[in-house]
C-alpha positions in Angstrom: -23.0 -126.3 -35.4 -26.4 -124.7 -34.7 -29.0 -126.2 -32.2 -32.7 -125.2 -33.4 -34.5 -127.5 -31.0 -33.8 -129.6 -28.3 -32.9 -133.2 -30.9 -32.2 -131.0 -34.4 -28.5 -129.6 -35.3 -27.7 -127.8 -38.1 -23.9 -127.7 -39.2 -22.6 -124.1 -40.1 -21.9 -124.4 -43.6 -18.3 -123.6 -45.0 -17.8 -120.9 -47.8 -15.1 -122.5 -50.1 -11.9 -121.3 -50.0 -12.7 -118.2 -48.1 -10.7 -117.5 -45.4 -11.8 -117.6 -42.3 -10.9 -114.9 -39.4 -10.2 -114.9 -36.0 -11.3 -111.8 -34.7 -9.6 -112.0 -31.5 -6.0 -112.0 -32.7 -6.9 -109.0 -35.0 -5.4 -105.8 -33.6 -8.5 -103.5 -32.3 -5.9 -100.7 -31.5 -6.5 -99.7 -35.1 -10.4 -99.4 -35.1 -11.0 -96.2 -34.4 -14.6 -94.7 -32.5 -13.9 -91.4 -32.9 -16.8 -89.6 -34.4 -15.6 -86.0 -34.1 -15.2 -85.0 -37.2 -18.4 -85.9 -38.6 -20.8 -84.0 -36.3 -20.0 -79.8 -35.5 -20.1 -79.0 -31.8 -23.4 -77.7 -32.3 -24.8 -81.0 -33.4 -22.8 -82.9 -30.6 -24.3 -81.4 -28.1 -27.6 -82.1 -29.4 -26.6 -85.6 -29.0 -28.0 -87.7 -26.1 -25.1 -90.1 -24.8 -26.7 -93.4 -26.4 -27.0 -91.4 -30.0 -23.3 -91.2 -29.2 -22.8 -94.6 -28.5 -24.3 -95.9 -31.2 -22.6 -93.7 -33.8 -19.3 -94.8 -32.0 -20.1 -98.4 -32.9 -21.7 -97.8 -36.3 -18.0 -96.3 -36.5 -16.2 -99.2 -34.9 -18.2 -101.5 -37.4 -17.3 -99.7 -40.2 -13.6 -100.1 -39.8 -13.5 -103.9 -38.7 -15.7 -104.5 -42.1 -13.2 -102.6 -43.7 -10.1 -104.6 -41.8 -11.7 -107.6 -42.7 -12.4 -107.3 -46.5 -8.5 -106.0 -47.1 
């Protein structure tokens, strides 16, 4: 259910038989934010800590999406 003002609620529509997920009984411990191997030392230390962070979750990201279309 979605509230868009304070008197109008939207229900969420469902997808068919597509399976829904729960995310937090998926195991993270797979999902991997290593992004070593992509980037030479050189480039890595070009890197300011939040360009790191965000390829780290552009990373992470990548692999749930992955984890959840299998």
């Amino acid at each position: 259910m979605i509230r868009t003002s304070a008197t109008e609620v939207r229900m969420i529509p469902r997808l068919g038989n597509i399976k829904q997920i729960d995310f937090a009984q998926m195991e993270l411990e797979n999902v991997s934010d290593d992004i070593d191997p992509f980037f030479t030392k050189a480039e890595m230390s070009k890197m300011s800590n939040y360009e790191k962070l965000r390829f780290k979750n552009m990373r992470k990201n990548f692999e749930m999406m992955v984890a959840v279309g299998q």
